[in-house]
C-alpha positions as CSV (number, residue, x, y, z in Angstrom):
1,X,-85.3,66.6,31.1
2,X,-87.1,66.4,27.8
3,X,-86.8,70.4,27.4
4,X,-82.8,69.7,27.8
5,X,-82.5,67.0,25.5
6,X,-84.3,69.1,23.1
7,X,-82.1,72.2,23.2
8,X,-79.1,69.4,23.3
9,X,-80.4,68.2,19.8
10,X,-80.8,71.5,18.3
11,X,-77.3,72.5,19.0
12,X,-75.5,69.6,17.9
13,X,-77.6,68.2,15.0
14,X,-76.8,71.1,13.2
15,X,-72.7,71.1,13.9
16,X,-72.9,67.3,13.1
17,X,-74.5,67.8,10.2
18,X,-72.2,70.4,9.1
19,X,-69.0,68.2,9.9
20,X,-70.6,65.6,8.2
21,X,-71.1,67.4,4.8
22,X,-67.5,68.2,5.4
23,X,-65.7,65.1,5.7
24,X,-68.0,63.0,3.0
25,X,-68.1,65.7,0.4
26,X,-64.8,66.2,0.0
27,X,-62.1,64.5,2.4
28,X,-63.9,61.2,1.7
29,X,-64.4,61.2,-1.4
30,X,-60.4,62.3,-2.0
31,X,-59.1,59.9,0.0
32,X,-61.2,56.9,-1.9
33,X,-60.1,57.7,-4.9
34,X,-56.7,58.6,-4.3
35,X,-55.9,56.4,-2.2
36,X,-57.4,53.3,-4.0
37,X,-55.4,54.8,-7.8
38,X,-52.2,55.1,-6.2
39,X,-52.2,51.6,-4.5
40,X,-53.8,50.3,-8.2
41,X,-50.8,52.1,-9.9
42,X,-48.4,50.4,-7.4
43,X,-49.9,46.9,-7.1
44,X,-50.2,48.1,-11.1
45,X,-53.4,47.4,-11.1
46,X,-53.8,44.2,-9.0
47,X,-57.5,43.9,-9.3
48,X,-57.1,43.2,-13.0
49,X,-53.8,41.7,-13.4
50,X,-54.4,38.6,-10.5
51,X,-58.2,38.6,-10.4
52,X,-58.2,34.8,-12.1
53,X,-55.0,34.2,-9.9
54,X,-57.7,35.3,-6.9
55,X,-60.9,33.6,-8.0
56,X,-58.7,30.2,-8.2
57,X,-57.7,30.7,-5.0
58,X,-60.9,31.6,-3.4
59,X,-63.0,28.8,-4.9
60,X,-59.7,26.0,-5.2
61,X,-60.3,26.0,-1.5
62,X,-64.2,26.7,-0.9
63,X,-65.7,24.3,1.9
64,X,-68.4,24.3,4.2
65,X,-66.7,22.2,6.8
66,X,-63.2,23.4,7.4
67,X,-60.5,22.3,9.6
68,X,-60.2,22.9,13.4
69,X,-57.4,25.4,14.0
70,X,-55.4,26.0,17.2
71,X,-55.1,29.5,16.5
72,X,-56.5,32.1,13.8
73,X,-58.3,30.9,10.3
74,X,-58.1,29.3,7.3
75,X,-57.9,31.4,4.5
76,X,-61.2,30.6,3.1
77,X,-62.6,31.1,6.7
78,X,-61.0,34.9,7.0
79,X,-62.2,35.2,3.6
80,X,-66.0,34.4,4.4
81,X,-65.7,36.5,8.0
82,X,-64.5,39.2,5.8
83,X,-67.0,39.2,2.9
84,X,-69.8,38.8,6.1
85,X,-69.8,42.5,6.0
86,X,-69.3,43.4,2.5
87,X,-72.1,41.2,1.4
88,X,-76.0,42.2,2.4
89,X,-77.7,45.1,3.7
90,X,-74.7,47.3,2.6
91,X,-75.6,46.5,-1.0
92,X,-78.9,46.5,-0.9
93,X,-79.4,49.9,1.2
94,X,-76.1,51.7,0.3
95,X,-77.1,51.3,-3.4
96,X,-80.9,52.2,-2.7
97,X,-79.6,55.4,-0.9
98,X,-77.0,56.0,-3.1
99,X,-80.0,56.4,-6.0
100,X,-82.5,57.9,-3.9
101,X,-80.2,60.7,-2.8
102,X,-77.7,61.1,-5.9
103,X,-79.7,59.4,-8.8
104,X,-78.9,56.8,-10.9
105,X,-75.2,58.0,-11.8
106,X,-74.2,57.2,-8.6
107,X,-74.4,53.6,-9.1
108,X,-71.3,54.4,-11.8
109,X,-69.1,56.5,-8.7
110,X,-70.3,53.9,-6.5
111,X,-68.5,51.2,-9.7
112,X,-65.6,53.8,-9.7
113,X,-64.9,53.6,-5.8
114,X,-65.3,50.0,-5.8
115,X,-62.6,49.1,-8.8
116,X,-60.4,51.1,-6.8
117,X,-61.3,49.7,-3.7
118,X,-59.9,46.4,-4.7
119,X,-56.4,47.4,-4.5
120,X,-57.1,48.9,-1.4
121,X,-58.5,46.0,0.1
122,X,-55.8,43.7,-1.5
123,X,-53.0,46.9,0.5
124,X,-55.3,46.4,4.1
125,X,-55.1,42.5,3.9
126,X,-51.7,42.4,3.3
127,X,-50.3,44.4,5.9
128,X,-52.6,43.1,8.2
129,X,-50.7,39.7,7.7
130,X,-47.3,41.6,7.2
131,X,-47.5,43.3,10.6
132,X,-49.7,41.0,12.7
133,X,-48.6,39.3,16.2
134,X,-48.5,36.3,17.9
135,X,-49.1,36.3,21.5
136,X,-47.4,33.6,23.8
137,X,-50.8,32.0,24.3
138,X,-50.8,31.2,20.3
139,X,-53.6,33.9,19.7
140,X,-53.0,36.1,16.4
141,X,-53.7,39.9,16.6
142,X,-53.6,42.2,13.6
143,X,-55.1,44.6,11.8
144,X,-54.6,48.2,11.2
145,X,-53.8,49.2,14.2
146,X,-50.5,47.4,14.1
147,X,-49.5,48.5,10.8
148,X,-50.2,52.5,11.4
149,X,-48.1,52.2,14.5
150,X,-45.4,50.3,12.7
151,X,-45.4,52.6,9.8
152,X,-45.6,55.8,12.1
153,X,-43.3,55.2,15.0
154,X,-43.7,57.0,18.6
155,X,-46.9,59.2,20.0
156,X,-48.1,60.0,16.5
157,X,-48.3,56.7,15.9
158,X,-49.8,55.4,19.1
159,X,-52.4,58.7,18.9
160,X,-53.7,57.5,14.9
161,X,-53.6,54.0,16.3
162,X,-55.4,54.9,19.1
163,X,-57.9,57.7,16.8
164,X,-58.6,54.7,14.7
165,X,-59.4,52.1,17.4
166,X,-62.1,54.5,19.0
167,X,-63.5,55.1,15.6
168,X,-63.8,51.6,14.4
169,X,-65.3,50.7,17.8
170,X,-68.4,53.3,17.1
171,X,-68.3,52.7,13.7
172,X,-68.6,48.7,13.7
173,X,-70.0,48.5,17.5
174,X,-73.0,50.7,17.2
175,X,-73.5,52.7,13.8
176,X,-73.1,49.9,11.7
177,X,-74.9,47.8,13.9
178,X,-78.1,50.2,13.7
179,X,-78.0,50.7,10.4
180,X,-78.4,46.6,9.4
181,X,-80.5,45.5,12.1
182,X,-83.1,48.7,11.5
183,X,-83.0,47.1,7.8
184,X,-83.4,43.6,8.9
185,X,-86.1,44.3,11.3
186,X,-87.8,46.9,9.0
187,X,-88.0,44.2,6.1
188,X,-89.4,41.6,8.6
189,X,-92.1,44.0,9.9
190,X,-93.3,45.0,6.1
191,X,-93.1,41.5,4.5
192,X,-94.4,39.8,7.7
193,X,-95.9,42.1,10.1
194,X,-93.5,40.9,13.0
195,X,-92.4,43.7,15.2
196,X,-88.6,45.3,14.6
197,X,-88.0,45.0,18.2
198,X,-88.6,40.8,18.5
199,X,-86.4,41.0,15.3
200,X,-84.1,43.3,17.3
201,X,-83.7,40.7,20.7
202,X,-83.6,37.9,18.3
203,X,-80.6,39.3,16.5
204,X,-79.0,40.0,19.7
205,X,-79.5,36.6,21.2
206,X,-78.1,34.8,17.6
207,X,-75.0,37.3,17.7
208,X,-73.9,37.1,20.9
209,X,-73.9,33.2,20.9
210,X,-71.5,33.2,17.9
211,X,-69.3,36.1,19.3
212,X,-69.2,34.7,23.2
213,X,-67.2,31.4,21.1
214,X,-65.0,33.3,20.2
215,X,-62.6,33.7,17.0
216,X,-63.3,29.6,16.1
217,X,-67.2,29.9,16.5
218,X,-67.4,32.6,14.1
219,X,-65.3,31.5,11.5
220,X,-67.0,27.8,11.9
221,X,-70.4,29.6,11.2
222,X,-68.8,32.2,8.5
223,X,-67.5,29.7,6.8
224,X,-70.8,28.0,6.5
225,X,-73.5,30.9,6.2
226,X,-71.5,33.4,3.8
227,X,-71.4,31.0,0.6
228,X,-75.3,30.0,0.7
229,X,-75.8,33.7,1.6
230,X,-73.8,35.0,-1.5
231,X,-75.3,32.3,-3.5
232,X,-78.9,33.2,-2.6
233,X,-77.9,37.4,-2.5
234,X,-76.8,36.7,-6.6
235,X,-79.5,34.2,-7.7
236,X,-82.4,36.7,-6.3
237,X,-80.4,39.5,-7.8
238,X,-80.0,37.2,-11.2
239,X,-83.7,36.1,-11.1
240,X,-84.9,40.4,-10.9
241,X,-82.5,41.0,-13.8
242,X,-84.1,38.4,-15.7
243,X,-88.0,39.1,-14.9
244,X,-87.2,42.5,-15.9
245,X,-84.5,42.1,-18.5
246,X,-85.7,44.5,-20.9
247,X,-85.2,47.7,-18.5
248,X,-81.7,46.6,-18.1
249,X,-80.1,48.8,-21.0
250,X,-82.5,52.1,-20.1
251,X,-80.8,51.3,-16.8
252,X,-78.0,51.1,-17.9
253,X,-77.9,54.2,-20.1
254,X,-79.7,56.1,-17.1
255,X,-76.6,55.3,-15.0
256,X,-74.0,56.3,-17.5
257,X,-76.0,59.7,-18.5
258,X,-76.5,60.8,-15.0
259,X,-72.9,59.7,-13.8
260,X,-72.1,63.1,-15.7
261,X,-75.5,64.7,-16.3
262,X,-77.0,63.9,-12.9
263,X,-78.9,67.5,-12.4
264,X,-82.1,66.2,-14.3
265,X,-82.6,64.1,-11.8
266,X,-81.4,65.3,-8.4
267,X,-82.0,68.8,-9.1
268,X,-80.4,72.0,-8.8
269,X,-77.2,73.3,-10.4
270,X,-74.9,71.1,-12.1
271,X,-72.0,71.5,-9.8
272,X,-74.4,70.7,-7.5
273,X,-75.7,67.8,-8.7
274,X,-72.4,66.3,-9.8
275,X,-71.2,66.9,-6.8
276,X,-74.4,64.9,-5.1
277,X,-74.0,61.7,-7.0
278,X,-70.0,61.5,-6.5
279,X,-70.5,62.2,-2.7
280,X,-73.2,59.4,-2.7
281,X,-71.6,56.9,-5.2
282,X,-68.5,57.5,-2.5
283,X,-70.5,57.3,0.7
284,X,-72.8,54.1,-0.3
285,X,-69.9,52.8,-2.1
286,X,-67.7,52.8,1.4
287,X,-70.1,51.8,3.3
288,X,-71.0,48.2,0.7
289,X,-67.8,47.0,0.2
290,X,-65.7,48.7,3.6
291,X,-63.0,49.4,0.9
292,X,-60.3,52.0,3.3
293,X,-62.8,51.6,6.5
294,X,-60.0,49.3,8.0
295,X,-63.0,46.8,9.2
296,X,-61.7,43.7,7.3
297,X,-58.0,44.0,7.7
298,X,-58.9,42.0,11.3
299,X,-60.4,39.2,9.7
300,X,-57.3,38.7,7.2
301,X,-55.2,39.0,10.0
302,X,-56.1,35.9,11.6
303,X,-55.8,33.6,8.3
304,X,-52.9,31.5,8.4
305,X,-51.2,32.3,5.3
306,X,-47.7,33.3,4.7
């Protein structure tokens, strides 16, 4: 059995790892950028023009203890269920890999991907809500699904809908999953010395008594966890910046020099390393703020919001 796993392993890493290098050094990377320009250039520029419009909204209605609804979420509550996955490990290990792997420029591709990402977001929100349903027992459902197949009518449109639904499945099911709770568990094993796998069940048993309630039992605890956790995630990130303020403009000029000069650090030829820290800065940059991934759309769905 062992011998067959093995040979298993040795043929496919190798074709994953291939496809892999493929789509996230070039397709993905395109597609981020363009995509995110051209819905900047038609929102004209959204993220800049409304972002006090947007911060008035988001904090006019901040509260821990939101109203009961019969269907779907308050906006603050979509909001907070949305920002759940933008917020946390993504930041912390995207931008740690992002460095490790593609050097300190890539924190600039990883700024690039996300200004752009904000019109993105802003175009994924609002079709979720544009092109979302309501079933006859009240419930809302939305999310990109409904808007490829109402933008792309007939099997083409039922086969991307149906491409994306398998993919987002894997993608938020199990590999995302991995990835944050292997960080979780690893942090509480080296600051603690508590095994990753207690940390592992535990995780399990929390997240499955907040997603067997339902829609309402996750945007109730959303809605209450996300603030303190954003609050604490920026004061520990303030409180670093400050202990260690005078490294911030080296930092700062190592981030902008290696944006463009990156080979110094990462090695090799400069097409190559170019090419390393804009395939990182994309990569880690998709995977903190889920800008294009078509995770959060499902969250803004449910708000109930014209």
């Amino acid at each position: 059995m062992e011998s067959i796993v093995a040979k298993l392993d040795a043929a496919l890493y190798p074709a994953v790892c291939s496809v892999n290098t493929y789509l996230s050094n070039y397709i993905l990377v395109f597609l981020l950028v363009a995509v995110g320009l051209w819905y900047s250039i038609k929102t004209r520029f959204i993220q800049v023009r409304c972002f006090g419009e947007g911060m008035r909204r988001v904090f006019g209605n901040l509260t821990l203890n939101g109203k009961k609804h019969d269907s779907g979420m308050s906006s603050f509550q979509a909001l907070a269920t949305a920002i759940a996955a933008q917020v946390g490990t993504g930041n912390i290990v995207g931008a740690s890999g992002a460095i490790l792997t593609g050097g300190p420029g890539a924190i600039f591709w990883m700024w690039v991907i996300a200004f752009f990402g904000m019109a993105t977001i802003y175009a994924e929100a609002t079709l979720a809500i544009k092109t979302r349903i309501k079933a006859a027992d009240g419930t809302i459902h939305g999310g990109p699904v409904y808007y490829i197949t109402t933008a792309f009518k007939g099997g083409f449109g039922k086969f991307l809908a149906t491409l994306f639904a398998v993919a987002i499945i894997l993608a938020l099911g199990f590999m995302g999953c991995m990835v944050q709770s292997n960080s979780i568990g690893e942090c509480f094993q080296t600051a603690f010395g508590i095994p990753s796998w207690i940390v592992g069940v535990a995780l399990v048993i929390i997240c499955g008594i907040i997603f067997l309630g339902g829609v309402q039992r996750l945007a109730a605890v959303t809605e209450k966890i996300v603030p303190i956790m954003a609050a604490i995630f920026l004061l520990g990130g303030l409180v670093v910046l400050i202990f260690r303020i005078r490294y911030v403009p080296a930092t700062f000029g190592m981030i902008f020099k290696y944006a463009f000069e990156p080979q110094a650090i990462v090695g090799g030829s400069f097409g190559y390393a170019i090419k390393q820290a804009i395939s990182q800065g994309a990569k880690r940059g998709l995977f903190s703020n889920e800008a294009g991934m078509g995770s959060t759309p499902h969250a803004h769905a449910q708000a109930n919001v014209k």
